[in-house]
C-alpha positions in Angstrom: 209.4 108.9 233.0 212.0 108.1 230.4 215.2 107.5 231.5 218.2 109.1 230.1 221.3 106.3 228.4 224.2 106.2 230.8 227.4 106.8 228.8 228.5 109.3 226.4 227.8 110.3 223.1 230.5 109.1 221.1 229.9 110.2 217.5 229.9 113.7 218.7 232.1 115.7 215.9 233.5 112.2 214.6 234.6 111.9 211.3 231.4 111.1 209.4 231.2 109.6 205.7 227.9 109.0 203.2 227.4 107.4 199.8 226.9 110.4 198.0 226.0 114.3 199.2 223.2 116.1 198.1 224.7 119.7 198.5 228.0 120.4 200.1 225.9 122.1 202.8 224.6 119.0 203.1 227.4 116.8 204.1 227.8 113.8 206.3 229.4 116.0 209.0 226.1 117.8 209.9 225.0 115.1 211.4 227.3 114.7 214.4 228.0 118.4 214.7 225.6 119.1 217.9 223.1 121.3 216.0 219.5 119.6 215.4 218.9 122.9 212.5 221.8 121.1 210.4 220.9 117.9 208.5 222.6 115.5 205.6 221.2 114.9 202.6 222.7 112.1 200.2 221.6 111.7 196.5 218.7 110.1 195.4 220.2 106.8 195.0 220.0 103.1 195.4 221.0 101.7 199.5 222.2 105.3 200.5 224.0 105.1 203.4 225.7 107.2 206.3 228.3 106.4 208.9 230.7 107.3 211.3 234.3 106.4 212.9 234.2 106.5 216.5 238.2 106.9 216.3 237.9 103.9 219.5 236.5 101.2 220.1 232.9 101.5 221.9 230.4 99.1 223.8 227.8 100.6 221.8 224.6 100.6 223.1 222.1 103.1 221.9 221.8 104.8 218.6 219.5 108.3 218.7 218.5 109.3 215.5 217.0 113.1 215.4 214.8 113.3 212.0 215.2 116.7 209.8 212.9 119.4 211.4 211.6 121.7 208.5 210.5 118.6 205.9 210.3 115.1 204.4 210.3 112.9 207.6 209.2 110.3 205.8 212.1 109.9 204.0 213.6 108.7 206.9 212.1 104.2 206.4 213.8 101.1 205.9 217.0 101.9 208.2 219.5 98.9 209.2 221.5 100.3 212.2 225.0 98.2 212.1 228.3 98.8 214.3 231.5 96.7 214.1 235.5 97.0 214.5 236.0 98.1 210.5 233.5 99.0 208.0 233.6 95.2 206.5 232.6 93.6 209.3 229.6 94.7 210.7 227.4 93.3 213.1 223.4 94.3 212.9 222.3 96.5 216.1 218.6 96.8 214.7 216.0 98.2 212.4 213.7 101.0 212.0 211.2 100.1 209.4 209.4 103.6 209.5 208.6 105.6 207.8 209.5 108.5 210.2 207.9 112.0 210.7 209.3 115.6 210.7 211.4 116.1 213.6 210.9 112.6 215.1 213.3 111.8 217.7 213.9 107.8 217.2 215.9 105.4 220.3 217.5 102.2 218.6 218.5 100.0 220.9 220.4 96.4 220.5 218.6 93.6 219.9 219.9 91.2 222.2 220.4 91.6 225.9 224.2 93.0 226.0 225.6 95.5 224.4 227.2 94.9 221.0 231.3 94.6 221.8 233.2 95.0 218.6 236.2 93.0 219.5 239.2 95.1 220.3 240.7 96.6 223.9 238.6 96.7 226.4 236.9 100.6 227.1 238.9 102.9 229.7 236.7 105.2 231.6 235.8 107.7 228.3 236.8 111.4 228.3 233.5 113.3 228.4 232.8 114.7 224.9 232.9 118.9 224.7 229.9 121.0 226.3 229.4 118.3 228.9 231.6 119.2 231.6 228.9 119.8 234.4 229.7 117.2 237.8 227.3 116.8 240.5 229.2 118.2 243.2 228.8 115.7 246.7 227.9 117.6 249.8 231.4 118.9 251.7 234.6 118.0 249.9 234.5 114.9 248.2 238.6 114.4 247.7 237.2 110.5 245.7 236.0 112.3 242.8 237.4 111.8 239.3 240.3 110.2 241.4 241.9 106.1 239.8 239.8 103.8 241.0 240.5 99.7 240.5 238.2 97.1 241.4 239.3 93.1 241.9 237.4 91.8 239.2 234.7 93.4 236.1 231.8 92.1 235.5 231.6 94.1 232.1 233.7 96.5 230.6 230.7 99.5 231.0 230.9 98.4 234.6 234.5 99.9 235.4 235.7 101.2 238.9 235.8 104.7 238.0 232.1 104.5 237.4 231.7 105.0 241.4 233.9 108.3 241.3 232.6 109.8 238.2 229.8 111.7 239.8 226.9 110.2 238.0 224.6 108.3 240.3 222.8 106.7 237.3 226.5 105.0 236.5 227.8 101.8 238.4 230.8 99.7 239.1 230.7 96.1 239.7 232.6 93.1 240.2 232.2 89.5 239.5 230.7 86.9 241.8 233.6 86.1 243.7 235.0 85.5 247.1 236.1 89.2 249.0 235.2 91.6 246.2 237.1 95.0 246.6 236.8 98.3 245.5 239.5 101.1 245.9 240.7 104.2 245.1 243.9 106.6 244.8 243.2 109.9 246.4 246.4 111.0 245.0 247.4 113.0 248.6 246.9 112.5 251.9 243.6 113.2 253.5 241.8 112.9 256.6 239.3 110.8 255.9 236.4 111.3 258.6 233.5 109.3 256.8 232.6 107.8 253.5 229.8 108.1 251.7 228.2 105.1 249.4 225.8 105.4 246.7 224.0 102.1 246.4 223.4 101.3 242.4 219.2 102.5 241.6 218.2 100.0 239.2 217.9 97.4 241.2 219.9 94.3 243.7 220.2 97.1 246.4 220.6 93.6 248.8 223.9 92.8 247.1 225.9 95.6 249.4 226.2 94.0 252.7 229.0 92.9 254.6 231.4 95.8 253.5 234.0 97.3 255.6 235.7 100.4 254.9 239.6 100.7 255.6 241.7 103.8 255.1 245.9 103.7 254.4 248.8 105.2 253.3 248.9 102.4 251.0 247.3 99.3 250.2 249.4 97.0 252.8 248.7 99.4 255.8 245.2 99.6 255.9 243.0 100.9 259.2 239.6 100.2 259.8 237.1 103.2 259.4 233.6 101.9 260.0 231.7 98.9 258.5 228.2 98.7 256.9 226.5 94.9 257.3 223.6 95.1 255.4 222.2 94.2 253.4 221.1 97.4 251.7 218.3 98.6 249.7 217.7 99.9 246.1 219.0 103.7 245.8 220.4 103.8 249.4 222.5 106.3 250.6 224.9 105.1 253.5 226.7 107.4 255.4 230.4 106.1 257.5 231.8 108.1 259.8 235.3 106.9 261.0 235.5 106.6 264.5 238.7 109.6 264.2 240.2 111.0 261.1 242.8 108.8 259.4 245.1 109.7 257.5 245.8 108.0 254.3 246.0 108.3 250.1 244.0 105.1 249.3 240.2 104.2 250.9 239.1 100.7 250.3 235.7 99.1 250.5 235.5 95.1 251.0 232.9 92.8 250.9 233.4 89.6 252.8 231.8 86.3 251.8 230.8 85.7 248.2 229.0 87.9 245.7 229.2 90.9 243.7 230.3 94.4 244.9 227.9 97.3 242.6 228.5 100.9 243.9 226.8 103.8 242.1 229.1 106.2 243.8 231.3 106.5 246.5 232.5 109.5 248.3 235.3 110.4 250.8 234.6 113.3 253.2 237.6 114.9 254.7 240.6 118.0 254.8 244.1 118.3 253.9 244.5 121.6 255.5 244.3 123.3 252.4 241.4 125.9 251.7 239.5 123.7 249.6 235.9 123.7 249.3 233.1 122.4 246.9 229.7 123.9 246.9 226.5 121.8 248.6 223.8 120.4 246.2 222.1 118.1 248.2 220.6 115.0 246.7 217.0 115.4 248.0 214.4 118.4 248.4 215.7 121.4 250.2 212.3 122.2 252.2 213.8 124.9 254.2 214.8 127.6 251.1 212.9 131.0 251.9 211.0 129.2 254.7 209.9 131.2 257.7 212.7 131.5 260.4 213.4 133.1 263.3 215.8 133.5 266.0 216.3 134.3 269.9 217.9 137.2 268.5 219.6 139.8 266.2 222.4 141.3 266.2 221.5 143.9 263.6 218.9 143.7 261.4 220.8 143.1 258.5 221.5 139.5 260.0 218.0 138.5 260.2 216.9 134.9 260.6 215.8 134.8 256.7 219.1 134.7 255.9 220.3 131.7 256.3 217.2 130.2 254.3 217.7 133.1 251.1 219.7 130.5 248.9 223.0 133.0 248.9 225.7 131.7 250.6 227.0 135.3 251.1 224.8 136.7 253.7 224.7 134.9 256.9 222.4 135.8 260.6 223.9 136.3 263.7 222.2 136.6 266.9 223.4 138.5 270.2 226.3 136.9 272.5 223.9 135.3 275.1 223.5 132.2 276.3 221.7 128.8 274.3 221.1 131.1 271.3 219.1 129.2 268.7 217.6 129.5 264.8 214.5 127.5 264.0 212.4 126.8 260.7 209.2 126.5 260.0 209.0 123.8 256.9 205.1 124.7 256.3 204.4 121.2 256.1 205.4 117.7 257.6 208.4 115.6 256.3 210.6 113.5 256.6 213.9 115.1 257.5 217.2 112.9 257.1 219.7 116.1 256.7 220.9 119.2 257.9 223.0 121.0 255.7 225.0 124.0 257.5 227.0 126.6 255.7 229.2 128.5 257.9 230.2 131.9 257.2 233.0 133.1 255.1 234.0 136.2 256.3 235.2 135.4 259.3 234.5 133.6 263.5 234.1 130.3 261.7 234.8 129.2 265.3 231.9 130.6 266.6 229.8 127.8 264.9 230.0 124.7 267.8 227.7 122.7 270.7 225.1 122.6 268.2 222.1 120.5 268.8 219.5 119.8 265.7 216.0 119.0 266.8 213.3 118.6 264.3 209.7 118.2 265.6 206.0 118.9 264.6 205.3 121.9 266.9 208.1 123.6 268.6 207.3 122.1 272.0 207.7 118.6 270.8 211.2 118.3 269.4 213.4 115.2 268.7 217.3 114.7 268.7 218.4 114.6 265.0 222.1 114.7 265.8 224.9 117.0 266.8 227.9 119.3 265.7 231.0 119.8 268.4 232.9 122.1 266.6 234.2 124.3 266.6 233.7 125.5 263.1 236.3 126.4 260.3 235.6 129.6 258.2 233.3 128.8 255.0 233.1 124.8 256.0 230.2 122.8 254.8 228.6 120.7 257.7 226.5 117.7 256.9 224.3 116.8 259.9 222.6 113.4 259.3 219.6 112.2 261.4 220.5 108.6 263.1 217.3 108.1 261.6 214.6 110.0 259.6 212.7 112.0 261.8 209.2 113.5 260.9 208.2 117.3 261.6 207.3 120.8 260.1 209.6 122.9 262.4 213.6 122.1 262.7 215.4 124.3 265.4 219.8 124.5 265.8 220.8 125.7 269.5 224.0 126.7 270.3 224.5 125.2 274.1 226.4 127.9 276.2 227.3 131.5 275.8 227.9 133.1 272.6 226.6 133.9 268.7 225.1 131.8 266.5 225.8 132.5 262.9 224.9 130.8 259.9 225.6 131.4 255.9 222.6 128.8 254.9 221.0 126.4 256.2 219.3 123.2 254.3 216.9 120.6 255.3 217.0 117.8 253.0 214.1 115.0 253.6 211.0 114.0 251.4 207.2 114.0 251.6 206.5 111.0 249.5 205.3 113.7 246.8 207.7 114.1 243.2 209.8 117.1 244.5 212.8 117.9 242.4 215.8 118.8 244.2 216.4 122.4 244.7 220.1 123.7 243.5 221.4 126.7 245.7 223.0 129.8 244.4 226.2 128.8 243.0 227.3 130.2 239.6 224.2 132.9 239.8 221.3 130.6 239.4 218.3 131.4 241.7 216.7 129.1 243.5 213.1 128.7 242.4 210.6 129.6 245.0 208.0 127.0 246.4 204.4 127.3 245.6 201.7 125.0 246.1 202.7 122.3 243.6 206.3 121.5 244.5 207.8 120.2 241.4 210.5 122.4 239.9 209.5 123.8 236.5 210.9 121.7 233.6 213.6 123.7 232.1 214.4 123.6 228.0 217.5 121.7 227.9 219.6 122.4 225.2 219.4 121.1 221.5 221.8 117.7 221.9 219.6 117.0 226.0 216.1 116.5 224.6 214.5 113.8 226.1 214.4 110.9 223.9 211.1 109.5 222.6 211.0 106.3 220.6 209.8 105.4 217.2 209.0 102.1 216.5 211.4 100.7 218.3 209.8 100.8 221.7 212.2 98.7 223.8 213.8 100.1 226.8 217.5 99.3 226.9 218.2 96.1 229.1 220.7 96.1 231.5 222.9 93.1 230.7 223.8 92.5 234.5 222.2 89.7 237.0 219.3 87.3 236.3 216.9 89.5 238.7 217.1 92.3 237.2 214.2 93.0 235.1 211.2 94.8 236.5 207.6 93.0 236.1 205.8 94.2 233.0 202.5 95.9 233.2 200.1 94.1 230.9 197.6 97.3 230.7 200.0 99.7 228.2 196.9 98.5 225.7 194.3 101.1 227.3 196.1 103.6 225.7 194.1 104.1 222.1 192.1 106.1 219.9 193.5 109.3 220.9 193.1 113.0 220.2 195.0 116.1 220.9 193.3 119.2 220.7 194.9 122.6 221.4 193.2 125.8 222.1 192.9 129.3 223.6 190.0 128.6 225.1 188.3 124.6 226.4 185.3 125.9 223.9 187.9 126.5 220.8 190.0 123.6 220.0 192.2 122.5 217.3 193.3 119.4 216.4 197.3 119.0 216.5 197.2 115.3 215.8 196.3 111.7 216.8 197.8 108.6 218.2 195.7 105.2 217.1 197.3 103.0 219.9 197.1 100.5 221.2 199.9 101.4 223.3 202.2 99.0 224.7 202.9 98.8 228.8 206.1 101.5 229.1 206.1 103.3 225.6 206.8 106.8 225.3 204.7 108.2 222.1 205.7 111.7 220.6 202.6 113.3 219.3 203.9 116.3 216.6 201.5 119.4 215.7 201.6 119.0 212.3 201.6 123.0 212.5 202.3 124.8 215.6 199.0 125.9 217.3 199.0 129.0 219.8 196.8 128.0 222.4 196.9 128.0 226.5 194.9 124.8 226.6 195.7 121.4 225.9 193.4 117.9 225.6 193.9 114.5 225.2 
């Protein structure tokens, strides 16, 4: 699947200018305004041309180009892409020969392996452009993110320290190759930190982390030890530190000893300040529990069922009766891999009824194995992360409360994979329902809105090359050429086709290919 750029989209409502305009409906603004319906038109003229000030300087490293919808794609040919510090001194980014088709979505990406760098002031960590203010939020209360971040060396400027706080797993930092690389970051208060979560970059040189040791201070000459991670790691890891106690500091820093870059994806720092702040959980991986079958030793009422805590609302909670080892259990339906529990407590009130907890995860409920364990007690509302010391595979997972008293829970996740594509499931949040489970586990793909469309390519089929390390490229795939000669057909019906249009191929290993209707066709059926 096509990976989305990393980075913004800088020539959102810019200042835009072309040779000569059409219409004034038609001006050079339309096309940096956000709305694919708009669209420029210049004059019918000799080397018309379009452009746009940035108003800073930019490692510019993609250029989308979204064609007019309603006609005349193929006016769209002979395009020379260019970028550079003032319009007389342009450097060439690339071509598109074309020519292009109605509604054709088309990636340009730089010729050579780095990014063009007009030359100017380095890039500070860019202020996301309006409408895209949505942050993954990290599991508990991540006091690291959106925080000043500094790094002892840059490899390149697109791989700044604040890359690892910014909440974007796709983004990276990364140092030189030096002796004792460092990473840091300003908390800007005081927090007990009680464990740190790393990221490791998902492109590729996963081995690079190793070696690191986490340290915790007041400030950057009084550092304590936390915990320390040898290594090495792998592609896409997630690593979870817990500090041996709290500690109490402002600044966290991460130190690799020995020689060789530090890359972090993302780090985040888990801890309180005493303060009522909380951040709501959306777990990185598949939530297999959500409207699972659970039960209980017992109920309360029967308003605080089991189901409860597996409903995706973070509002209603179960309770069982004051007794002694009271327990909840889930059954997943299926086997997996479990790496995390997820607990919500309740917000109401008795957060402190929530401790001794044991998490067992197992294939029936007679055979159950030690995931890990809460001591409590609880705080009102708090968001407890259980991680397995290791993954841990089984269909049923089970909490019991050791001694006398209730066992309450808001929600309860279970975060692990089946080797399957399973799209993370968000919970309820700002009002969005979590989407049910059937059969085929991947989430339905959602209509993103008219500036997130996934990005075909035109002619230019190259995927953007990351400009980092020698080892970075994957192998190519020298069977992309089997893809020819073919035919898409929609219908009502298999027995009733139409044809919406053809691709001639041959493909190349990796393309993406955007076959247009060239009418809509009502139909239920599709054929290639």
């Amino acid at each position: 699947m096509y990976q989305f750029p990393t980075g913004y989209n800088y020539a959102l409502r810019r200042k835009a200018s072309q040779s000569s305009t059409w219409r004034s409906k038609y001006a050079a603004s339309k096309a940096v305004d956000g709305k694919e319906k708009t669209f420029t038109v210049t004059k019918n003229e000799n080397n018309a041309y379009w452009s746009v000030d940035l108003r800073k300087t930019v490692n510019v490293k993609q250029i989308n180009i979204i064609n007019r919808k309603d006609c005349c794609g193929n006016r769209l040919k002979n395009i020379v892409v260019t970028v550079g510090q003032n319009p007389h001194g342009m450097k060439l980014c690339n071509n598109f020969k074309g020519p292009g088709k109605t509604g054709q979505i088309i990636m340009i990406t730089w010729k050579n392996e780095k990014p063009i760098k007009p030359e100017g002031k380095n890039e500070k960590q860019p202020v996301k452009p309006e409408g895209e203010n949505k942050k993954p939020k990290p599991e508990g209360y991540n006091y690291a993110l959106g925080k000043k971040a500094a790094q002892s060396s840059t490899r390149y400027s697109i791989y700044v320290a604040s890359l690892a706080v910014d909440g974007k797993e796709s983004t990276f930092s990364q140092t030189e190759n030096e002796n004792n690389a460092y990473w840091s970051v300003d908390l800007g208060k005081t927090v007990n930190v009680k464990q740190i979560k790393i990221i490791n970059r998902k492109n590729c040189c996963g081995y690079r982390l190793k070696n690191i040791a986490v340290t915790v201070g007041q400030n950057r000459h009084q550092m304590k030890l936390c915990s320390n991670f040898k290594g090495p790691g792998k592609t896409g890891q997630v690593i979870m530190l817990t500090c041996k106690s709290p500690i109490s500091g402002r600044h966290v820093k991460l130190l690799r000893s020995g020689k060789g870059y530090l890359s972090l994806a993302e780090v985040q720092v888990i801890g309180h300040t005493g303060e009522n702040e909380k951040q709501p959980v959306k777990p990185e991986g598949y939530n297999y529990a959500l409207r699972r079958k659970a039960s209980q030793s017992s109920t309360w009422r029967s308003k605080y069922a089991a189901s409860k805590a597996v409903d995706g609302k973070e509002k209603t909670f179960t309770v069982t009766k004051n007794e002694n080892n009271a327990y909840w259990s889930v059954d997943l339906r299926k086997t997996v891999n479990v790496k995390q529990i997820n607990i919500i407590n309740r917000k109401d009130c008795c957060g402190n009824r929530l401790k001794n907890i044991v998490v067992t995860v197992g294939q029936n409920p007679h055979g159950m194995k030690l995931c890990n364990n809460f001591k409590g007690p609880g705080k009102t509302g708090q968001i407890i992360m259980i991680t397995c010391k290791r993954p841990i595979a089984g269909r049923h997972v089970k909490l019991l409360r050791r001694g006398k008293g209730f066992l309450t829970l808001a929600e309860v996740q279970v975060i692990g994979e089946t080797g399957k594509n399973e799209k993370p499931i968000k919970p309820e949040g700002e009002n969005k329902k979590p989407k049910p489970e059937g059969k085929n586990e991947k989430q339905p793909v959602k209509p993103e809105g008219e500036n997130k469309k996934p990005k075909p390519e035109g002619k230019n089929e190259k995927q953007p090359v990351k400009p980092e390390g020698e080892n970075e490229k994957q192998p190519v795939k020298p069977e992309g050429n089997r893809l020819k000669n073919i035919v898409v057909t929609v219908g009502q019906n298999p027995h009733g086709m139409k044809l919406c249009n053809n691709f001639k191929g041959p493909g190349k290993t990796g393309q993406i290919i955007m076959i247009t209707c060239k009418r809509p066709i009502a139909g239920r059926h599709v054929k290639l």
